[in-house]
PyMOL Python script that loads the backbone (N, CA, C, O; Angstrom):
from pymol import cmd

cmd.read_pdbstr("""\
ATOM      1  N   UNK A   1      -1.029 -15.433   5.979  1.00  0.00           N
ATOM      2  CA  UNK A   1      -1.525 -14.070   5.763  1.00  0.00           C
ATOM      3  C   UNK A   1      -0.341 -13.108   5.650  1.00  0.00           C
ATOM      4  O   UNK A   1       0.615 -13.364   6.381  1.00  0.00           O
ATOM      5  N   UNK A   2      -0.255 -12.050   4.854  1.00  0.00           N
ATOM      6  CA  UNK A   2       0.683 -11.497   4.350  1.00  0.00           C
ATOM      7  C   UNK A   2       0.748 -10.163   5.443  1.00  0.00           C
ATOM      8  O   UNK A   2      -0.140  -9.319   5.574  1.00  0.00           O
ATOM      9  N   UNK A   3       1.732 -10.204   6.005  1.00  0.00           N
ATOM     10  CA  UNK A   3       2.256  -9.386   7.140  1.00  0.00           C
ATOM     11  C   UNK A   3       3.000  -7.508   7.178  1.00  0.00           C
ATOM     12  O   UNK A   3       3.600  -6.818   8.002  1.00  0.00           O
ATOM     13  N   UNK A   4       2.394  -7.314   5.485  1.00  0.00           N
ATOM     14  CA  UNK A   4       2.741  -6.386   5.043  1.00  0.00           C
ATOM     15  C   UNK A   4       1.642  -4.980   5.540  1.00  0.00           C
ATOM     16  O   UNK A   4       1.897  -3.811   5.251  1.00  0.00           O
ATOM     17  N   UNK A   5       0.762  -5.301   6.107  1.00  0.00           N
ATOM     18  CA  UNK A   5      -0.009  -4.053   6.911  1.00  0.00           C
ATOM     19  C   UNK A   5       0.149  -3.980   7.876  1.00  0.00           C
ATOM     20  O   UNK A   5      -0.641  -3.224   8.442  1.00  0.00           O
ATOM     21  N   UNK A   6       1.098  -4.583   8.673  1.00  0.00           N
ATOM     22  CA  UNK A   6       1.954  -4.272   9.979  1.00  0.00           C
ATOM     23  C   UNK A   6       2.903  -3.784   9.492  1.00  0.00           C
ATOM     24  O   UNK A   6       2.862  -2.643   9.951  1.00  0.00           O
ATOM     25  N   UNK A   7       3.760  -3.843   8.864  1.00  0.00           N
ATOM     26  CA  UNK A   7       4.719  -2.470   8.502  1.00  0.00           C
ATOM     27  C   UNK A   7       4.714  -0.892   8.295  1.00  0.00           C
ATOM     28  O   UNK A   7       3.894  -0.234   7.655  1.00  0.00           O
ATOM     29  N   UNK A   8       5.489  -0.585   8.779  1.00  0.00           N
ATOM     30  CA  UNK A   8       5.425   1.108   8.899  1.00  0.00           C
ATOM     31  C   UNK A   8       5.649   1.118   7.449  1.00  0.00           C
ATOM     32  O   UNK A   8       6.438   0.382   6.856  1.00  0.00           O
ATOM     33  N   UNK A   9       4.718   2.216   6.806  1.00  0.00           N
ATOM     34  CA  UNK A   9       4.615   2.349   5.336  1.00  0.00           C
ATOM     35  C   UNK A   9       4.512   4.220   5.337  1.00  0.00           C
ATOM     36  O   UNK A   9       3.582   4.754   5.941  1.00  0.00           O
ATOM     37  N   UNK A  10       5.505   5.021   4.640  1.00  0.00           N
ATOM     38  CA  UNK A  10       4.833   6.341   4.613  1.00  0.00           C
ATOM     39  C   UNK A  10       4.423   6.498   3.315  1.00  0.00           C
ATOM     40  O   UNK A  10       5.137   6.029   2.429  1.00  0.00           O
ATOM     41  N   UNK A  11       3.679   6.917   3.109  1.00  0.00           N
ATOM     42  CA  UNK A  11       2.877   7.488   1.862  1.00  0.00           C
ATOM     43  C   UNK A  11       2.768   8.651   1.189  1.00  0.00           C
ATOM     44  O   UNK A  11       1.631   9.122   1.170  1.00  0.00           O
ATOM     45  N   UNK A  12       3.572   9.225   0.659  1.00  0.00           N
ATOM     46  CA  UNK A  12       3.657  10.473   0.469  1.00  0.00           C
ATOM     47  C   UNK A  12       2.608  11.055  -0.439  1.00  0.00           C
ATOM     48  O   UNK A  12       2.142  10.288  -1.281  1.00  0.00           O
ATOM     49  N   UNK A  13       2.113  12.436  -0.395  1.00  0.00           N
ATOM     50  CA  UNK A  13       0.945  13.185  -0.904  1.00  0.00           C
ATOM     51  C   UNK A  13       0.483  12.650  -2.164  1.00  0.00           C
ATOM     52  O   UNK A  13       1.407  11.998  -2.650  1.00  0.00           O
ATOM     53  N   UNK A  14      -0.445  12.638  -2.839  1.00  0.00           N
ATOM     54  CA  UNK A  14      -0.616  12.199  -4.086  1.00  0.00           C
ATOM     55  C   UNK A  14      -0.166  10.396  -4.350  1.00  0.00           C
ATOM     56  O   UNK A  14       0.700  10.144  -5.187  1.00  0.00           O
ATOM     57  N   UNK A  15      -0.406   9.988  -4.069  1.00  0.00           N
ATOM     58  CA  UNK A  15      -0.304   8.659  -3.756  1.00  0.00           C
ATOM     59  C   UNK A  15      -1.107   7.850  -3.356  1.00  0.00           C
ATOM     60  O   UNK A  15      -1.464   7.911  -2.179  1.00  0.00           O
ATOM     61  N   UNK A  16      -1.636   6.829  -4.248  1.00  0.00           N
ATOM     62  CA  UNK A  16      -2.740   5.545  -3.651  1.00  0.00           C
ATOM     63  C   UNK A  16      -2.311   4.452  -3.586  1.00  0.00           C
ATOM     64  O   UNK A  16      -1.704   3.820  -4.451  1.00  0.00           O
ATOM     65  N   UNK A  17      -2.702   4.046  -2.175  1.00  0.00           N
ATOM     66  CA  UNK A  17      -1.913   2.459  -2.038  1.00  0.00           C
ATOM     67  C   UNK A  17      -3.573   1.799  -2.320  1.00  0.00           C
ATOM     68  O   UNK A  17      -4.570   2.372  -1.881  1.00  0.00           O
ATOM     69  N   UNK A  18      -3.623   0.682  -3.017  1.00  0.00           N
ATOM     70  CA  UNK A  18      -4.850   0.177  -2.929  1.00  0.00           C
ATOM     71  C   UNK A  18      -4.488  -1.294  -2.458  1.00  0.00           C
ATOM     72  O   UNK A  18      -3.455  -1.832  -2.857  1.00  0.00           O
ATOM     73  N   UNK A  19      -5.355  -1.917  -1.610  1.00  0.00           N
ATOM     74  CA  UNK A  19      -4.816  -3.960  -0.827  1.00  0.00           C
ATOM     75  C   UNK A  19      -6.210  -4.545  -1.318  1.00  0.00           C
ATOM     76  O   UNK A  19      -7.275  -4.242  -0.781  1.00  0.00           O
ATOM     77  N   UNK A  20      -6.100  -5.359  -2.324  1.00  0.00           N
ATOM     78  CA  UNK A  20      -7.145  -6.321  -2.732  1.00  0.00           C
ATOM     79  C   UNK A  20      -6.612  -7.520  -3.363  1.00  0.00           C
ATOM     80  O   UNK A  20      -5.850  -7.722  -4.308  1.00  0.00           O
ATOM     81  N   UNK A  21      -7.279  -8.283  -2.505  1.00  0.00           N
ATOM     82  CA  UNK A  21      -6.920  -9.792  -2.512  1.00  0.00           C
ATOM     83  C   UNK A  21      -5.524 -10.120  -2.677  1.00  0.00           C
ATOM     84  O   UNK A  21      -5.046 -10.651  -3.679  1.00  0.00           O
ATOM     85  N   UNK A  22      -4.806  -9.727  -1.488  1.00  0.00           N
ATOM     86  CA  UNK A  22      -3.734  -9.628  -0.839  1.00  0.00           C
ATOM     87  C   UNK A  22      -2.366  -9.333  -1.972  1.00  0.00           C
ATOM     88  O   UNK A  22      -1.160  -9.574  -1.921  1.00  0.00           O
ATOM     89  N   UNK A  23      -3.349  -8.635  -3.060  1.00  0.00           N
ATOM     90  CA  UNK A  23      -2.410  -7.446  -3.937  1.00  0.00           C
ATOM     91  C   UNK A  23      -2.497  -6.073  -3.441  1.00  0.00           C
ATOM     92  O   UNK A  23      -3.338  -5.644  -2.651  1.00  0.00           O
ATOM     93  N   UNK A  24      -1.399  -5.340  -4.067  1.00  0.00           N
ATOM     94  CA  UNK A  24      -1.172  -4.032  -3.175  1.00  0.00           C
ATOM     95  C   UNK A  24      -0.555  -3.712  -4.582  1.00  0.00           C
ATOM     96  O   UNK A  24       0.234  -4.437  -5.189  1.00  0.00           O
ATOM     97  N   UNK A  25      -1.065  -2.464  -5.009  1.00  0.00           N
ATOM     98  CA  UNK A  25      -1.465  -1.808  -6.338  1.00  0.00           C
ATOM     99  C   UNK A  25      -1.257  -0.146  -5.623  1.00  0.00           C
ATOM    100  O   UNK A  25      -2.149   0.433  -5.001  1.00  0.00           O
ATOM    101  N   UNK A  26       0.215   0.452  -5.907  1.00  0.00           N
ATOM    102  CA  UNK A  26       0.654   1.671  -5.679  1.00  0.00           C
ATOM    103  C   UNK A  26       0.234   2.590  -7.085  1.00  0.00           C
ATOM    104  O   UNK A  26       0.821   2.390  -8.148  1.00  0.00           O
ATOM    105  N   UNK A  27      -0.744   3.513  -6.962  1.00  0.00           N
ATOM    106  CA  UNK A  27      -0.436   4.811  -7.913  1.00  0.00           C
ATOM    107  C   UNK A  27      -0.038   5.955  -7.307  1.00  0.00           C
ATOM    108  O   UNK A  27      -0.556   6.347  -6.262  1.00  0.00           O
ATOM    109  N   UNK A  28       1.176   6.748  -8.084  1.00  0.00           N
ATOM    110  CA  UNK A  28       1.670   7.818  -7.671  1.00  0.00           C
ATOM    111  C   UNK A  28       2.097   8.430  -9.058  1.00  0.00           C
ATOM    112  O   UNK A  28       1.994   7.845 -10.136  1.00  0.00           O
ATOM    113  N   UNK A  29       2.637   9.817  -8.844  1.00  0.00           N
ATOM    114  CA  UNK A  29       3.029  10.841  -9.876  1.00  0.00           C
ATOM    115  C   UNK A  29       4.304  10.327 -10.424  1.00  0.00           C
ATOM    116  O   UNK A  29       4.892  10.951 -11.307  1.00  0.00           O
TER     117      UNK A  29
END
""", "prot")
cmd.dss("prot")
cmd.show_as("cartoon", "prot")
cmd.util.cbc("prot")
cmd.orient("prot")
């Protein structure tokens, strides 16, 4: 299992992290 949602992640405003099926799909400006 991929151990990447235990990491401290900041996300800055305007920004979508999306986690499906242990892809992780960033949109930002």
């Amino acid at each position: 299992m991929s151990r990447i949602g235990k990491l401290p992640i900041n996300i800055p405003a305007g920004v979508t992290v999306t986690l499906q099926d242990n892809v992780v799909s960033v949109k930002g400006p």
